[in-house]
Every structure is written in C-alpha cells, then in structure tokens.
N, C-alpha and C positions, 0 to 999 in steps of 0.2 A: 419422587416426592421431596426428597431431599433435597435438590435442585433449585426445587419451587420456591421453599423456605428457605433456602442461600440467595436468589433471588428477590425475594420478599423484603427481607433482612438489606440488602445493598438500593433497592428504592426507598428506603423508608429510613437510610442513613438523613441525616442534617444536610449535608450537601447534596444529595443527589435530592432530596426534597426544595431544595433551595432553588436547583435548576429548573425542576419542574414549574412550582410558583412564579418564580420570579417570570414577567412575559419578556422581559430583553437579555437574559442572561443566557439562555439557550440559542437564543439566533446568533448571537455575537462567540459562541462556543463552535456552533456550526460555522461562522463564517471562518475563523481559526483554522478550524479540519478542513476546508475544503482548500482553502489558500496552503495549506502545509502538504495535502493530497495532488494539489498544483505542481508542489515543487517536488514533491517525488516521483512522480511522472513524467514533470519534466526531466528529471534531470538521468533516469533510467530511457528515457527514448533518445538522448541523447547518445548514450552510452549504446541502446541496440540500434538506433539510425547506423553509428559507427560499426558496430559489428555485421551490419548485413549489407555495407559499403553505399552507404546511402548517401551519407553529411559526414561532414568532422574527418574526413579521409587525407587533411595534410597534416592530422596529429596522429602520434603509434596511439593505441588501442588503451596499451597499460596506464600512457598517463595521463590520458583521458578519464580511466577508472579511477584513478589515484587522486586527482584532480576533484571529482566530481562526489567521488563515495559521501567523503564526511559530511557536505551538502544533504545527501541521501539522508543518510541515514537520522543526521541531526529533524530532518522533515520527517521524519517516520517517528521519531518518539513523539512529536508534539502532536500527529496524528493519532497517535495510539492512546496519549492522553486524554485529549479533547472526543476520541470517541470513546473511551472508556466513562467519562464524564457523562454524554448521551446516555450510554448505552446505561449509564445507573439511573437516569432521572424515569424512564420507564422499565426498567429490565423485565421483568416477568413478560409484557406486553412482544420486545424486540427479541426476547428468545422463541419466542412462536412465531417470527415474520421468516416467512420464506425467503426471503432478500438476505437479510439478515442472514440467516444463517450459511445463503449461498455465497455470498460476499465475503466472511469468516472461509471458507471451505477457500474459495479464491486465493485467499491473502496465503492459506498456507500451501496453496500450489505454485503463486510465486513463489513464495520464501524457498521449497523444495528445489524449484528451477532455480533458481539464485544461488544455493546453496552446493549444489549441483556442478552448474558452469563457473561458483570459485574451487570450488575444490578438483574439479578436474578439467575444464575447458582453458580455465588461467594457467596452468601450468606450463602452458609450451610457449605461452604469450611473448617471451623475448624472442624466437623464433619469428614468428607470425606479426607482433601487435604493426610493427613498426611499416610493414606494407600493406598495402591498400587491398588485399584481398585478405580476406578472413579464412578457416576451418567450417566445415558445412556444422559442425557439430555447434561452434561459436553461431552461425545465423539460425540454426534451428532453436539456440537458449534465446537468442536476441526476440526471433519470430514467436516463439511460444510467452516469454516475458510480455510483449507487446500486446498482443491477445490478452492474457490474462490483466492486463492491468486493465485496459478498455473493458471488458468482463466486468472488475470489480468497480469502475466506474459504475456504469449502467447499472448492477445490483446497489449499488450505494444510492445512486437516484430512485431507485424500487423500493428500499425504504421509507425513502421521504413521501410518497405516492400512496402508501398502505398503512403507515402507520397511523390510525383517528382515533 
C-alpha cells in the first residue's frame, strides 16, 4: 500500500503530469531513451563481440574497455533518466506491467554480470586482453551480457505494446 501512495505521489508530481499531458513531450523523451539505449548496446557488443573473438581482435581487450566505458556509461545515465521521466508520467500503471518489471529484473542481472566480469574476469586482462583469444570465463560474461541486453530490448518493446 505504501508503494501505491509513493507511486501515486511521483505521477501526480508537476513534471511527470507535464509529460503525460503534453502529446509531444513523451515521444521526444522516448526518442532520447531509445537512441541513448542504442548507444549502450552498442557500445557493450562491442566490447562482448571482442571478448568472444568475434570483431575488434587487432585491439587488446583492456583498451577496448577503457576506450569504450565512458561512452557506456555516460549512455546509461541519460537512459536512466529519460526512463525514469516515463516511468513517472504513468507510474502506478508501469509497476503492474509485466515487461516492466521484467526488464528492471533484466537491467539488474546485467548490472550483476558486469559487476562480476570487472571485478574478477578483468583482473588478469594484461595477461589475456592483448591476444586474440579470450578466458572461457570472459566469453561466458560476454555471452550471457549479450543475451541479457537483447532480453531487456524485447521487454522494453513489451512495454510499449501493453501499456493503454
């Protein structure tokens, strides 16, 4: 219940009321997320193309990551933004959507596998990054990364399809 009325409270802010009314504010907020969700996919299938020796195999690994991260990650707050913006101009509605919430479940089973493969698959990377074959432990984060993102794609599209 408490939930409900935290969510009640956050649609019914000035802004997340704004988005709703307004009919070109939301599409143009969406267009935002999905071009910022572009570049964070891109720029992590980059990074697992490389580590399952796929593309990118005449760069080491490390500075491929080093290279690429700030890109990332600078794409993930405006993501994170722009859909926390959505996610207020209906909230109560987007916390009962099944997409919705499997998409949230997704993002943090990336984030776990990410969290994962820098704390312990990076570790040996000046050994490894610099030749062309990876650690199976490295293509299993890459493989499983990969998957999930494609996942949180498709549930992102499952919102837009059941949300009325």
């Amino acid at each position: 219940m408490e939930l409900d009325r935290s969510l009640d409270w956050l649609q019914n802010t000035a802004i997340a009321r704004t988005i709703a009314e307004n009919e070109i504010l939301f599409p143009w907020i969406e267009s935002v997320h999905v071009l910022a969700i572009v570049l964070v996919i891109g720029t992590i299938s980059i990074v697992d193309l490389r580590l399952l020796g796929v593309a990118s195999l005449d760069r080491a690994a490390k500075h491929l990551l080093h290279e690429l991260l700030p890109y990332t990650w600078g794409a993930f707050v405006v993501a994170a933004v722009t859909g926390t913006l959505m996610f207020s101009s209906d909230a109560v509605h987007y916390a009962q959507n099944f997409y919705f919430r499997g998409k949230l479940v997704l993002l943090a089973l990336a984030g776990i596998n990410m969290a994962v493969f820098h704390l312990v698959g990076v570790g040996d990377i000046d050994r490894w990054g610099a030749t062309r074959t990876t650690p199976a432990a490295a293509k299993a984060a890459a493989t499983v990364s990969l998957l999930t993102w494609i996942a949180v794609v498709a549930f992102g599209r499952g919102i837009g399809f059941t949300m009325h």
